[in-house]
C-alpha positions in Angstrom: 89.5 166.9 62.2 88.1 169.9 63.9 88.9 173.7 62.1 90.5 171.8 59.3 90.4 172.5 55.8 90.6 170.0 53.3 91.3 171.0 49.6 89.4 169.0 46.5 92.9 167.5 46.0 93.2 166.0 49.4 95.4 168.2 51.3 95.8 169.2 55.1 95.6 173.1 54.8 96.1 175.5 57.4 93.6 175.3 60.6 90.9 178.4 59.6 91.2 180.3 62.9 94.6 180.6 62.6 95.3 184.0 60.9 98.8 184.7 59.4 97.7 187.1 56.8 99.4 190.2 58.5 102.6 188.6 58.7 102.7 187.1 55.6 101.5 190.8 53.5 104.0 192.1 55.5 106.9 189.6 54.3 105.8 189.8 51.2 106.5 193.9 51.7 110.3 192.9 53.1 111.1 190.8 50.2 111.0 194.1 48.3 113.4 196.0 50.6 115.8 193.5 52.3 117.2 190.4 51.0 115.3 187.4 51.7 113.0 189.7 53.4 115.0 189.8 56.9 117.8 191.3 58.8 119.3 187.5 60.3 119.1 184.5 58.1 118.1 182.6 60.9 114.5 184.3 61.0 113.8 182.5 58.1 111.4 179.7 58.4 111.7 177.0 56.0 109.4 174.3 57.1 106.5 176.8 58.1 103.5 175.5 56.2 101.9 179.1 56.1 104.9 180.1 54.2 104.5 181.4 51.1 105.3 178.4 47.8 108.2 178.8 47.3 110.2 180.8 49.7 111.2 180.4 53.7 109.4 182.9 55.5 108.9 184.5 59.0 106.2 185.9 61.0 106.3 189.4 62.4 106.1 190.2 66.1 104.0 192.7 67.6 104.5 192.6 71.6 106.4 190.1 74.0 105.4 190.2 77.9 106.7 187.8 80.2 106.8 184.1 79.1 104.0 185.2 75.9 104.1 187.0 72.5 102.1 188.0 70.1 102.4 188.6 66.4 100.9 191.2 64.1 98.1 189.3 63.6 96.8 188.8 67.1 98.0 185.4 67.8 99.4 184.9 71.7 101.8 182.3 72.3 103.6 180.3 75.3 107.3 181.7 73.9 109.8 179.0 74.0 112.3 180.6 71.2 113.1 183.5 73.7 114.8 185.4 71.0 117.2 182.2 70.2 117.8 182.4 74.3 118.7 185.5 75.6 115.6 185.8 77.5 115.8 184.2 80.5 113.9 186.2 83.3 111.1 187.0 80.9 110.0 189.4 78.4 109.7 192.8 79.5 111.1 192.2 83.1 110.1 194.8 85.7 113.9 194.9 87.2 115.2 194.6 83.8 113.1 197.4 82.1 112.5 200.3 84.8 116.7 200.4 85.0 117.1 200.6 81.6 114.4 203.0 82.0 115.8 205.1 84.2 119.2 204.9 82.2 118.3 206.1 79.1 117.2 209.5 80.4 120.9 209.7 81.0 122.7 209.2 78.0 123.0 206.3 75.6 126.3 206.1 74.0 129.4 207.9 75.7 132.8 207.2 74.0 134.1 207.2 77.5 134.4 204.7 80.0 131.7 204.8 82.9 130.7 203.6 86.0 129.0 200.4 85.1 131.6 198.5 83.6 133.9 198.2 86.8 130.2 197.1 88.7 129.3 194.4 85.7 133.2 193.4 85.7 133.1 192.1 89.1 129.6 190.7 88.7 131.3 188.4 86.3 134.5 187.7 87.4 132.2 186.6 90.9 130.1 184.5 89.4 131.8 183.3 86.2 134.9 180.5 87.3 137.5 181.5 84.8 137.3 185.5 84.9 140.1 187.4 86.4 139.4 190.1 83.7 136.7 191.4 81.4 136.3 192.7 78.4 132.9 194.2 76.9 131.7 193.5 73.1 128.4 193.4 71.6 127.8 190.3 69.7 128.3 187.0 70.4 130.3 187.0 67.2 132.4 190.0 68.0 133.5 187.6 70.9 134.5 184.6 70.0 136.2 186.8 67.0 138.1 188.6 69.8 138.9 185.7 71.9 140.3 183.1 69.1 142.4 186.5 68.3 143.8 186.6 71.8 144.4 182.6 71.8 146.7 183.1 68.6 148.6 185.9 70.5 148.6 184.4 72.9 150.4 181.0 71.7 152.1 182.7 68.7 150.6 179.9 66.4 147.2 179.9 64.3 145.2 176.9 63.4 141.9 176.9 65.3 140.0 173.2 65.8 136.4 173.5 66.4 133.3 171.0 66.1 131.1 170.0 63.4 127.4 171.5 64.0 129.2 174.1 66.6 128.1 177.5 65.5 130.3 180.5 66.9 129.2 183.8 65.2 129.0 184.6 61.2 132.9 185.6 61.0 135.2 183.9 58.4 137.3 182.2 60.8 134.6 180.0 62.3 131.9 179.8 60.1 132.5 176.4 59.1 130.9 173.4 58.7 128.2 174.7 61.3 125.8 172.3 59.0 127.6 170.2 56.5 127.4 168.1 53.6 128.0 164.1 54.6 130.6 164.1 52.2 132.7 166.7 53.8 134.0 164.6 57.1 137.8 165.1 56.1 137.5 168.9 55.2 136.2 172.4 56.7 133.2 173.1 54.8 132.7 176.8 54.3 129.1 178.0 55.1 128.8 181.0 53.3 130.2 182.6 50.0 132.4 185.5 50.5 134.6 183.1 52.6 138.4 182.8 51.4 139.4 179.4 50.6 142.8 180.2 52.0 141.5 180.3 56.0 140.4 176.9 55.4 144.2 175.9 56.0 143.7 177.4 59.6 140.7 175.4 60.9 140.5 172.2 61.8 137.1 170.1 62.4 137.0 167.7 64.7 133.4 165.7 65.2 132.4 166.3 68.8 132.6 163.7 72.1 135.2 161.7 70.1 137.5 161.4 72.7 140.0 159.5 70.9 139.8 161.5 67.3 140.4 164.6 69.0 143.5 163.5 71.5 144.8 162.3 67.7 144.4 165.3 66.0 146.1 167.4 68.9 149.1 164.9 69.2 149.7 165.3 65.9 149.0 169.4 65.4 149.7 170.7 68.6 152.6 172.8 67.0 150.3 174.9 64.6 146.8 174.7 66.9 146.7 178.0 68.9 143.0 177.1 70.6 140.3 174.6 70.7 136.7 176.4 71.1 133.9 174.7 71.9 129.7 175.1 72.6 129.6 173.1 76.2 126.3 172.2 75.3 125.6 171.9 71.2 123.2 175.0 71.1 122.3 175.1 67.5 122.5 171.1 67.3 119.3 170.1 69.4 121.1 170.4 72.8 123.9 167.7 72.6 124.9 167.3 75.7 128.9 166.4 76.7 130.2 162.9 76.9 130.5 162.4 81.1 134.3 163.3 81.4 134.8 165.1 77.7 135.2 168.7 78.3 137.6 167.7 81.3 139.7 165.4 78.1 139.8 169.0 75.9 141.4 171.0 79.3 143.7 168.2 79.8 145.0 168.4 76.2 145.0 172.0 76.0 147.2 172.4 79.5 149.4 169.5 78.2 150.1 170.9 74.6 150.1 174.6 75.4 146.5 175.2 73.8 144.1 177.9 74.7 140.9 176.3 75.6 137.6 178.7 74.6 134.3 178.0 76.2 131.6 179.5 73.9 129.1 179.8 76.7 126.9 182.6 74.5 124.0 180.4 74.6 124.8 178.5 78.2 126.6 181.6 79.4 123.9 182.6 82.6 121.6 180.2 81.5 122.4 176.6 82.4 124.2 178.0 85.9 125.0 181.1 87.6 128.3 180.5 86.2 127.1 179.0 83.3 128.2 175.6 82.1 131.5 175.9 82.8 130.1 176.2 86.8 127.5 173.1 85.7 130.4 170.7 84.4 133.1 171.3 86.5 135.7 172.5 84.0 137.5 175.6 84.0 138.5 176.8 80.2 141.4 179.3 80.0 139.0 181.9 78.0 135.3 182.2 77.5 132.2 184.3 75.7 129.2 185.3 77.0 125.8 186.9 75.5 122.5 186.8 75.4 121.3 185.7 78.9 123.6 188.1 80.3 121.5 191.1 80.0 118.1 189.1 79.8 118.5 190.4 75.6 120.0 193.5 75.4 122.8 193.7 73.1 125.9 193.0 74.9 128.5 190.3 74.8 131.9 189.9 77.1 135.0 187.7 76.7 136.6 186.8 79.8 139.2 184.4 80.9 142.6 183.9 82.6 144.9 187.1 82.8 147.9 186.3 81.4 145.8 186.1 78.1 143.6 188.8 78.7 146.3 191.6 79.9 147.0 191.0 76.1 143.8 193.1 74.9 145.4 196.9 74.9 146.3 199.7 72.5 150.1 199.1 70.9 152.6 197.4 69.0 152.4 193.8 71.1 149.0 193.9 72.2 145.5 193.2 70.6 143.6 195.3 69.6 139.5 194.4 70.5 136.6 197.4 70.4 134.0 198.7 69.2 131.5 201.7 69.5 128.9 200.0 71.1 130.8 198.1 73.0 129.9 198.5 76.9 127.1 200.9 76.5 125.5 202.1 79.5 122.0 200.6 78.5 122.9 197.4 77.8 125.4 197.3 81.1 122.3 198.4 83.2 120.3 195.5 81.7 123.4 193.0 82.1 123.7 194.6 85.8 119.9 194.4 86.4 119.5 190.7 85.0 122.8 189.5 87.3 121.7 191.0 89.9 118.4 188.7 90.0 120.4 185.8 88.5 122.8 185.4 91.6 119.7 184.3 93.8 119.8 180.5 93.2 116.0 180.0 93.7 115.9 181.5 89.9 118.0 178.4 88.8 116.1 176.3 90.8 112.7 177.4 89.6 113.6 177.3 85.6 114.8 173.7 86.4 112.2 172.6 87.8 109.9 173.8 85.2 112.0 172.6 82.3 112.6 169.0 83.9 108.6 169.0 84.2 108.1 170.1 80.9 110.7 167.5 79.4 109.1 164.6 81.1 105.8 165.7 80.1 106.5 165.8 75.8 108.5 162.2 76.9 105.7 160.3 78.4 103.4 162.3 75.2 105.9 161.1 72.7 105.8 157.5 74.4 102.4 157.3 74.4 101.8 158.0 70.6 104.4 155.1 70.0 107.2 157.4 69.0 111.0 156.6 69.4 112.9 159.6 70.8 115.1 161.3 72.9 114.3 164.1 75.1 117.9 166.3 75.8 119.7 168.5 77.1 119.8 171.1 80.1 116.1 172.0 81.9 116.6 175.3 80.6 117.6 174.4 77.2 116.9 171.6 75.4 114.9 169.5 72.7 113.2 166.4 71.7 114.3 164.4 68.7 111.4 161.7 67.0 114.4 159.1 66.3 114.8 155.8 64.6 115.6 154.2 68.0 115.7 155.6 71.4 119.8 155.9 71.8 121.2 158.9 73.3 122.8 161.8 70.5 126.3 162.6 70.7 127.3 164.5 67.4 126.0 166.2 64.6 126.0 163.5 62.1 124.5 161.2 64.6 121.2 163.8 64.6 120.9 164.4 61.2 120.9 160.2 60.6 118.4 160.2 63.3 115.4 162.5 63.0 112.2 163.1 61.5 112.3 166.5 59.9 108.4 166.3 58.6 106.9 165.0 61.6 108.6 167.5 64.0 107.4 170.5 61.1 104.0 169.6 61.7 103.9 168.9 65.2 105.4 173.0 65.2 102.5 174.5 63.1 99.7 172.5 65.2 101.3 173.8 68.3 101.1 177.4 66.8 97.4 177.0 66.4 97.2 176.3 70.0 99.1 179.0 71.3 102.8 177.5 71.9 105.7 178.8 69.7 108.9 176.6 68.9 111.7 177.1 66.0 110.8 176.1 63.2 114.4 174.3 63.5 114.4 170.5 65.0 118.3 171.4 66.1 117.0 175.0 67.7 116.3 174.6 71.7 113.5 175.1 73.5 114.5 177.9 75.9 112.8 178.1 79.2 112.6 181.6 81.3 111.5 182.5 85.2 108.5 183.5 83.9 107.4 180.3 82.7 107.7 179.3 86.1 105.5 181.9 87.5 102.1 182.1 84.8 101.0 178.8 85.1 102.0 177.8 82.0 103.5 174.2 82.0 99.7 172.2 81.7 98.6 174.2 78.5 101.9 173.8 77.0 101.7 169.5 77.4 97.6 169.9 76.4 98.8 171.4 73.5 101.9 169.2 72.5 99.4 166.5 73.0 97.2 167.3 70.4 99.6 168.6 67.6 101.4 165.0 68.1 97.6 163.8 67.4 96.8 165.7 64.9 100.1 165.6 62.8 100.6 161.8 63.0 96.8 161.4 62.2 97.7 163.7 59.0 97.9 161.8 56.0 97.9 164.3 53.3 100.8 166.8 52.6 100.4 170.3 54.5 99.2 173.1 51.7 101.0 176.0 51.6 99.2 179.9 51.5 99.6 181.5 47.6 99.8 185.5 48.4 98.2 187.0 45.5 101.1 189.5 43.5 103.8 188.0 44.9 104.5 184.7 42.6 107.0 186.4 40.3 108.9 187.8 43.7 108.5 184.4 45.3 109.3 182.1 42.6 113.1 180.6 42.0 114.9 181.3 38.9 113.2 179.3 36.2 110.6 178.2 38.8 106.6 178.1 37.6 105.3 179.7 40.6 101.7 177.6 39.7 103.2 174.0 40.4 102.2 173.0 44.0 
């Protein structure tokens, strides 16, 4: 194999020209002054095989411009993680950046209302089908936090069902069983420590496109549940797409057993659709959160919905309350303004779907060719490819996790690296496509290069050998661990 090192013991190391030394000195300088050596858990890498032994890890970026970024050690790559999705004009946008530009010579941070948000408000409410009113945030976290609080008021009862491998922010009353255990199909499994055991009584899991499971557990809780929410497209569960006709069964029971439907559109909000997935499917939800494409990746996030539940957000006795500092800043509502106004011309949507239906064919017919079972899903502008044990379309999270080859899919992502393309390191993480892509000739390079790390990883027949950073195997090691056994 060309640029590849093989140790005396018979291992695939890292390709030579491929430098990660910067980023890696520099993790090792993190894990001295943040936990785990990030600010997000999810920058962690744990299948990287430049990773330290040891530990998950995460490369440092240097620049971003248009559809490519760079890392600190010179390395340019085709971007398909776009920031976990919020880029979807490009990096660095000409629109996007001379507003914000121009904005921040004005002020950044107010503590009074200002002109923007009445121009972004009706920006949404045009595009978006359910909004009759708006209300800013700036996480996608802080709004599905908000909104589940407005379903309960709404309703006057508390017990929230939502899906296994659905993630909907890091709060306590929905971080659950986002990835869990096999064994944990009649429970909520809590996903982090610090949770209380006692909100456990007030979620529900359902498993996803299970019409009938679902129409049970409502028939039987409708009384206690106060709102079903819901990723329209499984954005942290390789792209699962809906069951033809099953976000139209979750309205139907919601209307008919006074439920609050949510649509967490954070991830499809902008991106699958001007009015994202909700416009793409057909079905209206009562409420609904938005992020991350919104503003092309500035941080802002808005909950929007019907009226009668919104009017509910207000200072006082029988209202809810919903803020925050940052909330509806006038830099991050110039990007949201700037990135809208692009996103209403439909030739964007057009020219991202084009590229992404392209580019899905094209790792198809490269996956076919090498003999390998899978499934290609998802939206054009989100979506990912899954090496399976048959060929049978995904439709839950247990169903993926049965299905897929973890090891082959973390080679193929390091050989891609090394040729200039950049996935998740996460199988269940989208590829997210941007205008730009469409625009820099990017699409044939991509293939070439998915082509070859297919090749090269299932021609691999010796385990991938992991970088040792010299001073770091006391930081690195687990408790009790000998940092010198491979």
């Amino acid at each position: 194999m060309n640029n590849v090192e093989k140790s005396k013991n018979g291992t695939l190391g890292p390709d030579k020209k491929f430098k990660m030394q910067k980023s890696m000195q520099l993790f090792s300088d993190a894990l001295k002054l943040m936990p785990g050596g990030v600010s997000s858990n999810a920058r962690l890498w744990e299948t990287a095989v430049f990773c330290p032994i040891y530990t998950p890890c995460t490369i440092f970026a240097k620049n971003a411009r248009g559809s490519y970024i760079w890392d600190v050690d010179g390395n340019k790559y085709v971007d398909y993680r776009l920031g976990f999705g919020p880029v979807i004009l490009g990096h660095g946008y000409p629109a996007v950046t001379r507003a914000v530009s121009a904005a921040a010579r004005k002020g950044t941070i107010f503590a009074l209302d200002n002109e923007l948000e009445v121009d972004v408000s009706r920006q949404i409410i045009d595009m978006v089908p359910c909004a009759e009113l708006v209300r800013f945030s700036v996480t996608g976290t802080e709004a599905t936090m908000h909104a589940i609080r407005a379903a309960r008021a709404y309703t006057n009862k508390e017990v929230i069902v939502k899906f296994e491998g659905h993630y909907h922010g890091g709060h306590d009353y929905l971080l659950w069983s986002t990835s869990p255990p096999y064994d944990t199909r009649d429970r909520p499994y809590k996903q982090s420590m610090g949770i209380p055991g006692a909100i456990r009584d007030l979620v529900m899991v359902e498993t996803w496109n299970n019409f009938e499971s679902i129409e049970k557990t409502v028939k039987a809780n409708h009384k206690k549940i106060a709102a079903i929410i819901t990723e329209p497209i499984m954005g942290n569960a390789a792209a699962i797409m809906p069951k033809p006709g099953y976000l139209k069964h979750l309205k139907e029971l919601c209307d008919r057993y006074d439920i609050v439907l949510i649509f967490d559109e954070v991830k499809t909000g902008f991106r699958v659709a001007r009015g994202g997935a909700q416009e793409f499917f057909g079905v209206t939800p009562h409420l609904a959160t938005f992020a991350k494409s919104m503003s092309n990746g500035y941080p802002i996030s808005a909950i929007t919905g019907q009226e009668e539940i919104m009017k509910l957000f207000g200072p006082g006795k029988h209202k809810v309350t919903q803020g925050g500092t940052y909330a509806s800043n006038p830099l991050s509502l110039t990007a949201t303004k700037a990135t809208l106004e692009v996103l209403k011309n439909r030739e964007v949507y057009e020219r991202i779907n084009v590229f992404g239906k392209r580019l899905m064919r094209g790792i198809e017919k490269v996956l076919d060719g090498n003999g390998i079972d899978n499934v290609v899903q998802g939206h054009p502008s989100m979506f990912q490819y899954i090496a399976t044990n048959n060929r049978d379309i995904i439709y839950n999270y247990r169903e993926l996790k049965s299905n897929y080859h973890a090891d082959l899919y973390a080679k193929v992502q390091y050989w891609l690296m090394t040729k200039g393309v950049l996935l998740d390191e996460d199988n269940q993480e989208c590829f997210y496509v941007c205008l730009s892509h469409s625009k820099e000739n990017v699409l044939k390079p991509t293939l070439a290069a998915f082509e070859t790390a297919v090749e090269k990883a299932l021609n691999s027949k010796f385990k991938m050998q992991r970088f040792k950073l010299p001073g770091t195997e006391k930081l690195l090691a687990p408790s009790g661990g000998n940092p010198n056994i491979p």
